[in-house]
N, C-alpha and C positions, 0 to 999 in steps of 0.2 A: 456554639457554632463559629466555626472561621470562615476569613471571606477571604475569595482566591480572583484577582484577576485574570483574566486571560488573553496576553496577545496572542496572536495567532495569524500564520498568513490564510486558514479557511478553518469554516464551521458549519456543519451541515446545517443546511442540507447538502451543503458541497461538498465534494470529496473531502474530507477528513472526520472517517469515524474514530480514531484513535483517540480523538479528543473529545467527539459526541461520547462515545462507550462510558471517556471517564468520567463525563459528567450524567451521565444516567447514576453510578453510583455514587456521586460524593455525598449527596445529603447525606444517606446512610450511614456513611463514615466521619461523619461531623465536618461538612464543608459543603458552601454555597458558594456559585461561582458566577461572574458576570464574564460574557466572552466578546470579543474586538475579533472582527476579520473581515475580509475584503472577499468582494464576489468572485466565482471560477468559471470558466470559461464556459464549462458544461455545465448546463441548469437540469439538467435529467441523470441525476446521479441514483436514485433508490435509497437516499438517507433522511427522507423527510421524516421518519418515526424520531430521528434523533433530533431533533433541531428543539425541542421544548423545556429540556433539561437544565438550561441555567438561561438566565437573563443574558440577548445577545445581542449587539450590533453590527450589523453586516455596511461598512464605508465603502457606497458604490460610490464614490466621487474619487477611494482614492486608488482606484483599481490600474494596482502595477500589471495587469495580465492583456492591459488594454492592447488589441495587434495595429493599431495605431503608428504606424515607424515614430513620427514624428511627436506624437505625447509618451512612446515608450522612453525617447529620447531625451527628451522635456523634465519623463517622471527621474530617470538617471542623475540625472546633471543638475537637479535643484537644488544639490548640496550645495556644487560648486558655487552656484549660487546666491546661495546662504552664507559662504564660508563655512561648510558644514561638512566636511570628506565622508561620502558614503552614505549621505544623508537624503534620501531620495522624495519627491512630493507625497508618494503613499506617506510615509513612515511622519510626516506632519501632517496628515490629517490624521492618525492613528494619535499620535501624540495628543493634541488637541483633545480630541475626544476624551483619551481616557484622563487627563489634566481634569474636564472637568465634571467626569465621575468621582476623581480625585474628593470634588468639592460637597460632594454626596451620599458617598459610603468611604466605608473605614475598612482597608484593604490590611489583610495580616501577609500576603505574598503575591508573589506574581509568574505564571507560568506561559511561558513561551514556546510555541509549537510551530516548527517551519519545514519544510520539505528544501530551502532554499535557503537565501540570507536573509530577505525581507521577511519577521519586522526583528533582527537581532536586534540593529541597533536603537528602535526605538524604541524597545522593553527595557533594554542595558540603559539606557538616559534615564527611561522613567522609574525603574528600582534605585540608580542613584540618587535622585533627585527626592527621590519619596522616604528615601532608606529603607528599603520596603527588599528582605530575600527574595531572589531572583531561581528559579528551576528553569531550567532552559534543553527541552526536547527534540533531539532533531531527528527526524526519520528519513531524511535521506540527505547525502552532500553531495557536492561538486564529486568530489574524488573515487568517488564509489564507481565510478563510466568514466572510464577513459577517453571517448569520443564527446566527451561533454567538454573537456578540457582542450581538446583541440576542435571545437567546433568552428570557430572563423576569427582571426585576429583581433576583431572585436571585442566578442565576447570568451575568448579566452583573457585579455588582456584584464577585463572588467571581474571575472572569475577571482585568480588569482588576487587581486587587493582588494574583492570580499572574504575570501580565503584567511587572507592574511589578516584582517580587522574582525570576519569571524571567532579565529583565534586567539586574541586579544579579550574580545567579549567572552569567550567561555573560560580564560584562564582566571575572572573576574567575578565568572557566575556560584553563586553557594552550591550550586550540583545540577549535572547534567545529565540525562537518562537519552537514549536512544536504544534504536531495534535489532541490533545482531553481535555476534559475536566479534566482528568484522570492524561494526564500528566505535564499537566500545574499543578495542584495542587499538585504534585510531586515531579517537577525542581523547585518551585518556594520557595523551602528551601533553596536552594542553589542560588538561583538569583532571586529576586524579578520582576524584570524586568522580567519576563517569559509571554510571550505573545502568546495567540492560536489562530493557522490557521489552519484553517482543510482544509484538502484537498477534490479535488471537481471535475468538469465535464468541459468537452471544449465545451462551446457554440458555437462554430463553427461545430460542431460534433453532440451533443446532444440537438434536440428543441422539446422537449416535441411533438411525431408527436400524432394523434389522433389514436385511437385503429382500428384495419383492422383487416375483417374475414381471419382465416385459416381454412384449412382444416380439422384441427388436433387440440385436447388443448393440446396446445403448452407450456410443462414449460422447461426453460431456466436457467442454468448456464452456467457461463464463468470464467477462472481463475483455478489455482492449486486448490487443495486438500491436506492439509497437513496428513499428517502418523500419524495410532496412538501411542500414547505417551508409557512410557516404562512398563504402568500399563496396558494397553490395553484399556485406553478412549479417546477417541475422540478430537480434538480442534475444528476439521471437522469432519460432515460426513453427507451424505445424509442417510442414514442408515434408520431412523424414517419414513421418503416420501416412501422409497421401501418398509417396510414393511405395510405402508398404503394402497400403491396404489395396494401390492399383494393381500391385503384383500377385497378391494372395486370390484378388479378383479373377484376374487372365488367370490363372493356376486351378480355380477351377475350388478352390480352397477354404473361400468365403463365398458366401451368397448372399448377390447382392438384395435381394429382397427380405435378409433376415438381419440387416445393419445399418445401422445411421449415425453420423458423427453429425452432431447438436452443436450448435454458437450461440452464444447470447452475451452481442455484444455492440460498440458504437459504429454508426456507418463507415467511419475509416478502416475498423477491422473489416467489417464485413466486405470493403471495399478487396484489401488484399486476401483474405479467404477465398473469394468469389474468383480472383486470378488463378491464385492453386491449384483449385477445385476445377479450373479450365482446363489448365495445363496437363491435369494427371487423368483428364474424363469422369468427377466423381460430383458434376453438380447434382447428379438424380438423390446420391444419399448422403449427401450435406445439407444440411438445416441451416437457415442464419435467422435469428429472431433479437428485435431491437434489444436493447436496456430494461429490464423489470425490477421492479423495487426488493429490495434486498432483503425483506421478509417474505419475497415469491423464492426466492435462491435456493433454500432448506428444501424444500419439494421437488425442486427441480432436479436440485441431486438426487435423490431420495430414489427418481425415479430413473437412476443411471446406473450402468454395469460395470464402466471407469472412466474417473474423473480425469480430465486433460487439464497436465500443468505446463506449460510455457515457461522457459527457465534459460539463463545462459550465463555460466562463469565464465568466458574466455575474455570476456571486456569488462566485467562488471564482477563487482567485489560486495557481499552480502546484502546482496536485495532477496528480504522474503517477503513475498506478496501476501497477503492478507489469506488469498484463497490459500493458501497453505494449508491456515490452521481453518480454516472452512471447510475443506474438503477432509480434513480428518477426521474432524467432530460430525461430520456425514456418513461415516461407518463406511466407504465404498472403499474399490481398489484404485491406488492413481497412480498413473503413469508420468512422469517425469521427462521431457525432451527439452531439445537435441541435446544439450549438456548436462553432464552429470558432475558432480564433485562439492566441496560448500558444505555450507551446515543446512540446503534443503537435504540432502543425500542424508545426512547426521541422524537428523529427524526424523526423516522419513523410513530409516531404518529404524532408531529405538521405539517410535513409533508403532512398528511391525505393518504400514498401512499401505505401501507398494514399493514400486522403486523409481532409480532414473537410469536411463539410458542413451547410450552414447553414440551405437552404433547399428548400422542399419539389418546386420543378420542376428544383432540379439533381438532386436526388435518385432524381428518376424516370427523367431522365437515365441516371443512374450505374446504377440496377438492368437498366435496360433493357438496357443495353450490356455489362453483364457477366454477364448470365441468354441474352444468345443468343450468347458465349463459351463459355460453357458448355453450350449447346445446340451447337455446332458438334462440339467436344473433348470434354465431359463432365467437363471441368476449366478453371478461373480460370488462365491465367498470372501465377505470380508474378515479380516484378521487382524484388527488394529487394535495398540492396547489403550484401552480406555483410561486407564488407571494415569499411564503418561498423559495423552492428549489435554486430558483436567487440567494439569496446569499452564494450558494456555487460553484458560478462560478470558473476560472480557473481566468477570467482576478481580480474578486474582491482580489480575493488571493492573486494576483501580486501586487497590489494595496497597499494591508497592508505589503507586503514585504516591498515594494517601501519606506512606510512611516517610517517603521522604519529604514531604510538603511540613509534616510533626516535626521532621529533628528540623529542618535549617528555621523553623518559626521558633522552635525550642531557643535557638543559640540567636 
């Protein structure tokens, strides 16, 4: 058996199942893992099943995500400090910690998992320091959102020379995996070695079940809603569906007592839903239901006619959200808004499992023709190929983790 550290900036229960997933499997694959991470902001995330899989510490003392102005400020500038550049108070109490687990097990590698830069640097000190290969996963960066980079002087200025000291650390690291196509051609300037795992579905959870009448056509989202940006567009929004489905309404076209569009999602979403839903008259057949645990999720599709994806390439460069491959491995139809293009589009066509749409007359289109589907049958046929969707399993993920974690311990 090998033994794998794991910094990380979360571990569920908190949002990060890419890194719960992989450690549901590594025993199996000959690897025990102890994992390092810092509390998230949301404590109702639905990932409590994952959280038992490797020995964890969660450093609520050193919580960069505190909204604190004054200790966010504090946590920044402890490098300066220190004489430490980039060296923030998280990333030393992380250090500490894992120093002296250091003193207690016998670490063959160390895997870094960040949505951000926090804890690059302090995995990159502690694989030097240990000699110990370093795998360094990122699943999302600065560069991917354009409005992240110009978000306020500040924290643009602050971006960029982690940017740039991120860069550093991965042209260092023995191999770096992250989630798309997008971003693999991106880190792979800085480290050739850059290998893509997308992330995926728990076959244990998600078996492709066969299409069941409801009562209602049922369309389904699940997940936040992000806010619109500081120009007033969208990254999300259902926005295009409500003014569709108000129009098919008034036309006499849909009825309104045979359809409901489902949320299940945080009170900020449901916050801006509930505005839409104002705006276009359609609070009677809008559902908003909190956050449920993410073994309720499989069911919940289960019992939908099609799946609602939230999506936008016009500012943002390969974000594929989890429900992706959720809602595949749920055998439904999904529809794709407001933006279409990307490797969701890619997928989602070799897939066979819906589409995305861009504008607002194909769209009425597309409701039309699968509301009187559904009016025939009381169910969507789905058409997705199974045979693809498999390889976005959770355990194949593990898999390719697994594999790189063998060679760089190999050399």
């Amino acid at each position: 058996m090998k033994h794998l550290l794991m910094i990380l900036d979360h571990f569920p229960p908190a949002f990060a199942p890419r890194m719960g997933y992989l450690c549901k499997y590594l025993n199996d694959m000959g690897w025990d893992a102890v994992a390092l991470s810092t509390p998230h902001p949301n404590r109702e995330t639905g990932f409590e099943f994952l959280e038992n899989f490797a020995e964890s510490y969660v450093l609520k003392e050193a919580n960069y995500t505190e909204s604190n102005l004054i200790k966010r400020i504090y946590n920044e500038s402890y490098g300066i400090i220190k004489r430490r550049p980039y060296w923030s108070h998280a990333d030393e109490k992380m250090y500490k910690k894992a120093m002296e687990l250091m003193q207690t097990h016998k670490f063959d590698a160390i895997l870094c998992s960040t949505a951000s830069f926090f804890p690059l640097h302090c995995a990159s000190r502690i694989a030097e320091e240990c000699n110990l290969p370093i795998l360094i996963d990122l699943r999302d960066i600065y560069e991917q959102e354009d409005k992240l980079l110009a978000h306020s002087i500040l924290s643009k200025h602050l971006h960029k020379r982690q940017i740039a000291k991120r860069n550093i650390i991965l042209s260092k690291a023995n191999a770096v995996t992250t989630v798309s196509t997008w971003h693999k051609e991106h880190l792979s300037q800085f480290n050739p070695n850059t290998t893509l795992i997308f992330n995926g579905f728990d076959k244990d959870l998600f078996t492709f079940p066969q299409p069941v009448e409801t009562d209602k056509f049922t369309i389904t989202y699940t997940g936040s809603i992000r806010e619109p940006g500081a120009n007033g567009e969208h990254t999300q929004s259902p926005e295009m569906l409500f003014q569709v489905i108000a129009e098919l309404l008034e036309q006499g076209i849909l009825n309104q007592n045979s359809l409901i569009i489902r949320f299940f999602s945080d009170k900020e979403s449901q916050s801006l839903v509930a505005q839409l839903a104002s705006k276009y008259d359609l609070q009677f057949l809008v559902q908003q239901n909190d956050w449920v645990a993410a073994t309720e999720i499989p069911q919940i599709l289960a019992e939908s006619n099609v799946l609602l994806l939230l999506q936008s390439e016009s500012n943002t460069h390969g974000i594929l959200t989890t429900k992706l491959f959720e809602y595949m491995a749920s055998n439904r139809e999904i529809l794709c808004i407001p933006n279409s293009g990307g490797e969701i589009e890619t997928i989602l066509s070799d897939a066979n499992a819906g589409c995305c749409i861009d504008f607002q007359p194909e769209l009425i289109s597309y409701i039309k023709f699968k509301y009187n589907e559904w009016q025939k049958n009381h169910f969507v046929e789905p058409h997705t190929n199974r045979t693809f969707v498999e390889n976005f399993s959770r355990e194949r993920e593990a898999m390719q983790f697994v594999n790189i974690l063998n060679q760089i311990t190999k050399k």
